[in-house]
C-alpha positions in Angstrom: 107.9 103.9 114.9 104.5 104.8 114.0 103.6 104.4 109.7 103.0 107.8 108.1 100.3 105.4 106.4 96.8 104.5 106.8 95.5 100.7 105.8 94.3 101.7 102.6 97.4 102.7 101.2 99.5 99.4 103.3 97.5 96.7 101.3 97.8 98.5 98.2 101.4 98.8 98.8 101.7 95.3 99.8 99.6 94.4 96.6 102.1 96.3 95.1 104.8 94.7 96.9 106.4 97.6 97.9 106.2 98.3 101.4 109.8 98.4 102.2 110.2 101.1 100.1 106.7 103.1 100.7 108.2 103.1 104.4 111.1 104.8 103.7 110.1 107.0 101.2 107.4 107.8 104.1 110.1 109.3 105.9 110.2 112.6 103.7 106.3 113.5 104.7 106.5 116.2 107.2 103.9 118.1 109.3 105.7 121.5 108.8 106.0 123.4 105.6 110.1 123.8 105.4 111.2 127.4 104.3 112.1 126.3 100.3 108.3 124.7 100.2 107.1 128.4 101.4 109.0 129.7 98.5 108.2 127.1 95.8 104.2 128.0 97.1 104.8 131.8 96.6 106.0 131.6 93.2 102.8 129.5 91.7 99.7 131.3 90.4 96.9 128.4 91.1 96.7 125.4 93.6 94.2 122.4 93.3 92.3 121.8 96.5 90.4 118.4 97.1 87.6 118.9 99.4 84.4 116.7 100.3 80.7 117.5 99.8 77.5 116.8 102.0 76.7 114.0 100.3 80.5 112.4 100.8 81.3 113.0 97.2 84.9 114.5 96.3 85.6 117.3 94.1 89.0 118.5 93.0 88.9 122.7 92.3 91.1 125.0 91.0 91.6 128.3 92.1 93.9 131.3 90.9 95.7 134.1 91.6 99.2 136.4 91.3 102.0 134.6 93.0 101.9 134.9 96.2 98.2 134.5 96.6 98.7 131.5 98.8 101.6 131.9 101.5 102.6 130.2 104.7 101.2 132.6 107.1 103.9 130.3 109.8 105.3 127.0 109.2 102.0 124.5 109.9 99.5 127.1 108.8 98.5 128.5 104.4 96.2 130.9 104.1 94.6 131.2 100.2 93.7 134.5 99.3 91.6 133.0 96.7 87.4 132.6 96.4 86.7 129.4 93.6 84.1 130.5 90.6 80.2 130.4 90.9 79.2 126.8 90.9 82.7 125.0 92.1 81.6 122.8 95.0 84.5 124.3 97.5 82.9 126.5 98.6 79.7 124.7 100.1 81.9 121.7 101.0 84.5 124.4 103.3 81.2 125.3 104.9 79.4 122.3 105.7 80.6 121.4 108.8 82.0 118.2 110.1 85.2 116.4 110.0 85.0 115.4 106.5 84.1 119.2 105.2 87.1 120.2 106.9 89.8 117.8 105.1 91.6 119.5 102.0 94.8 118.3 100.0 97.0 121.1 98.4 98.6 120.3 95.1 101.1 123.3 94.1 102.7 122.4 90.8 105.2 124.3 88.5 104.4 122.6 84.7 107.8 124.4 83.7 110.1 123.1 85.8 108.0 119.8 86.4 108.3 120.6 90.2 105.3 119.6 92.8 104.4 119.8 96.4 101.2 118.3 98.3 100.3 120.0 101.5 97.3 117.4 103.6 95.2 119.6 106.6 92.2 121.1 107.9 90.4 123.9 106.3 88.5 126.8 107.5 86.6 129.6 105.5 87.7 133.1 106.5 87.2 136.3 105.4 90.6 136.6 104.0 90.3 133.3 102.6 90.7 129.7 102.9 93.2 129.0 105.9 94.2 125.4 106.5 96.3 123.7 109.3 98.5 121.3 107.8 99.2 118.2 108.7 101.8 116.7 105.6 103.8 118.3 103.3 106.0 116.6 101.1 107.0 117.0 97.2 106.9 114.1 94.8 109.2 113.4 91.3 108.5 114.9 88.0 107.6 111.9 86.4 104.5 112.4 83.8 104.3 116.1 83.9 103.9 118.2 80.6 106.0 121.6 80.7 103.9 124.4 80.0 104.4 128.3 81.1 101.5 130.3 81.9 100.7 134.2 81.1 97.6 135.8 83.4 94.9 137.7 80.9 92.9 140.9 82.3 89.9 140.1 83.8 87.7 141.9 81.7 89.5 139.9 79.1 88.1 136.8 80.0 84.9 136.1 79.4 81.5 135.2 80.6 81.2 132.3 83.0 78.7 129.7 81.9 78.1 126.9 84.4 77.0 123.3 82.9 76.0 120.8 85.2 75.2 117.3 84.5 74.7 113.5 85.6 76.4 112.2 82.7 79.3 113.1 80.3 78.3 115.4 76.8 80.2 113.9 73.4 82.3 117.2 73.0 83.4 116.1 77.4 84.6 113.2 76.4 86.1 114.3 73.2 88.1 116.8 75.6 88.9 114.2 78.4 90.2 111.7 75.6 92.3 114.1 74.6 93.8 115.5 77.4 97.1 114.7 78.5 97.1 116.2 81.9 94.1 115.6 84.8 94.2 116.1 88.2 92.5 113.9 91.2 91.0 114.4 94.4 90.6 111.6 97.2 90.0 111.3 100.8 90.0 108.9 103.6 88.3 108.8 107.0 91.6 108.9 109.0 94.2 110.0 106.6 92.3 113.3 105.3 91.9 114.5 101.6 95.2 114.7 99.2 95.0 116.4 95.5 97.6 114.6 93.3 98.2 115.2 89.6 98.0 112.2 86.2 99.7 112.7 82.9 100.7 111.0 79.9 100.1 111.1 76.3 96.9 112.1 74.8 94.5 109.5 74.9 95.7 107.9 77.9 92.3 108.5 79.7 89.4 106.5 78.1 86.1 107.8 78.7 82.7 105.6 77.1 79.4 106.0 76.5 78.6 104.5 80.0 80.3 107.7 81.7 83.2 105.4 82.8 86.9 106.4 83.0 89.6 104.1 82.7 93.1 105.3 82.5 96.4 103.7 84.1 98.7 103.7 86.8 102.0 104.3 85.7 104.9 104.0 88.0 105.2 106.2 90.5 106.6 107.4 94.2 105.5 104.1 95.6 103.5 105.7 97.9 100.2 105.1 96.8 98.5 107.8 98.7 95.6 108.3 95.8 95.1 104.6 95.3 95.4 104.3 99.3 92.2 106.2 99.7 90.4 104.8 96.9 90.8 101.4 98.2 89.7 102.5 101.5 86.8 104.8 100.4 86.1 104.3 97.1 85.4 108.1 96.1 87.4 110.2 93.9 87.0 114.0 91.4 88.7 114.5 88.8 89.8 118.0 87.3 90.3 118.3 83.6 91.9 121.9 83.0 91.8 123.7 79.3 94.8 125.3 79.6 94.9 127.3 76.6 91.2 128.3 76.9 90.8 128.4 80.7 87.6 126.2 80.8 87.3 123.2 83.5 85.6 120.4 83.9 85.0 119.1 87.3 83.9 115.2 87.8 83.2 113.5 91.1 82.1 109.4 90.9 82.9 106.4 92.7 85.9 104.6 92.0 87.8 101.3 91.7 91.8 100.5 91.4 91.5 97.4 88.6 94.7 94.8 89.3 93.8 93.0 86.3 97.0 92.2 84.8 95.4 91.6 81.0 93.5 94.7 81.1 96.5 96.5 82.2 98.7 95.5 79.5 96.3 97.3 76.5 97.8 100.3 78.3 101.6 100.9 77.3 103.6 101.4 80.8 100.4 100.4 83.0 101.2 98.7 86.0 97.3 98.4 86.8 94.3 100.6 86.3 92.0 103.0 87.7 88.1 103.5 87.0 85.6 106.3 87.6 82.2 106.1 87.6 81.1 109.3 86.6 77.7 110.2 88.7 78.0 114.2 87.9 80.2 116.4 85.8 80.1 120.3 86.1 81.9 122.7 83.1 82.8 125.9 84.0 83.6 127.9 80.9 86.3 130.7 81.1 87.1 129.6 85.2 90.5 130.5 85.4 92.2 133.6 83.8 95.5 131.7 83.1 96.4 130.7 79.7 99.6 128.3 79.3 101.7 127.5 76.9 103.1 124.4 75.9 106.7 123.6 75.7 107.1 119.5 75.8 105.3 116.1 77.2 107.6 114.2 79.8 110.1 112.2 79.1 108.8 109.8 81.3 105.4 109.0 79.1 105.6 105.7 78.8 103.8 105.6 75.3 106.7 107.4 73.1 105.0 110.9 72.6 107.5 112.5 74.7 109.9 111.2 72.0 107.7 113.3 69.2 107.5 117.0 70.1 105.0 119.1 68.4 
């Protein structure tokens, strides 16, 4: 039988030394979206999309609306009734033409109940919206995600959008990435397609420098090694950093490396190796989403103990 896998994600597996299990945890990635997924997608009011830009860069973009505003439309086709914010790359990458314009990933996730689905296809620009043809759905584990519950605001309760575009990361950026606790990443490859996955863990767990590096690390995970897959194959990557009480974003796309360096791993509590982004532009977006969410607890599963300490 035929791997579910592309090479980039078998050597890091075998790196890994896990390939007997990525293989039959491969097993649960389908081409058709299954009726609970259709439901699960119904009930969520945002989805990150991954997506590709002229230049081969990758960008991760959220966009928002009332449940329901992305719905299986049959059971291998999503249509988004959803446009991203002035300035977002999606749009212009949906629109440029070629195979690698036309790979998206999907991530749905529910913070609340720490539930998550990714949904891999082929993207078109309508007038009703972003359709996409998919070509794997499968859900992953809880592991690492921070429950929170969101509340919608009125749009004319939201603000002014400013847009802030940059080669390089501001002080108050990184302040905001070194604090985060959730981020969310883009990838792509050739033959496997774009996939949008999700990264949490404690505050501080992502270390940003003055030389507009990220380094963060690679807890343990569903063994599947799709994101490190493509990064290993093509060494691209975006980053999403959502404020979820203030419903600013900031968007990063850079080249990046999976670091196997067992010393550098261990200054990271739970690390099995690292990842690093170059950062070659960032672009804020204030007031992009109308969401506002609430926080309720960090995962259990944070390796670093603050799970253990609630605020």
């Amino acid at each position: 039988m035929d791997s579910v896998y592309h090479a980039g994600e078998i050597e890091v597996q075998t790196r890994a030394g896990v390939r007997t299990q990525s293989e039959r945890i491969g097993r649960s990635v389908h081409s058709r979206i299954p009726y609970p997924a259709h439901l699960f997608m119904m009930g969520q009011p945002m989805v990150i999309v991954s997506s590709v830009d002229g230049g081969g860069r990758v960008w991760a973009s959220l966009l928002t609306g009332e449940p329901g505003f992305a719905a299986a439309l049959d059971d291998s086709t999503v249509l988004i009734d959803a446009r991203p914010v002035a300035g977002d790359p999606l749009s212009d990458n949906l629109s440029g033409g070629g195979a690698a314009a036309a790979a998206v990933g999907l991530l749905f996730i529910e913070p609340r109940t720490r539930r998550r689905m990714r949904l891999n296809g082929r993207a078109v620009m309508t007038a009703g919206g972003i359709r996409v043809r998919t070509s794997e759905v499968y859900t992953n584990c809880p592991k690492y995600i921070q429950a929170r519950e969101w509340e919608s605001i009125a749009s004319e309760s939201v603000g002014e959008k400013h847009i802030k575009v940059a080669a390089s990361l501001a002080d108050d950026q990184r302040d905001w990435i070194t604090r985060a606790d959730t981020f969310f990443i883009a990838s792509y490859h050739p033959e496997g397609g774009g996939d949008a996955s999700h990264r949490g863990g404690c505050p501080g767990f992502v270390r940003a420098s003055v030389e507009n590096k990220l380094l963060w690390p690679d807890y343990s995970g569903n063994q599947m090694f799709n994101t490190l897959g493509n990064i290993a194959a093509y060494k691209r990557a975006g980053l999403l950093f959502v404020d979820f009480e203030g419903g600013d974003t900031l968007q990063l796309t850079g080249e990046a490396r999976v670091v196997w360096d067992e010393e550098r791993a261990a200054e990271f509590e739970g690390a099995e190796r690292l990842v690093e982004l170059q950062v070659e532009q960032a672009i804020e977006t204030t007031n992009a989403s109308p969401l506002r969410w609430r926080f309720l607890e960090y995962s259990p599963f944070n390796p670093d103990g603050c799970g253990r300490f609630q605020p």
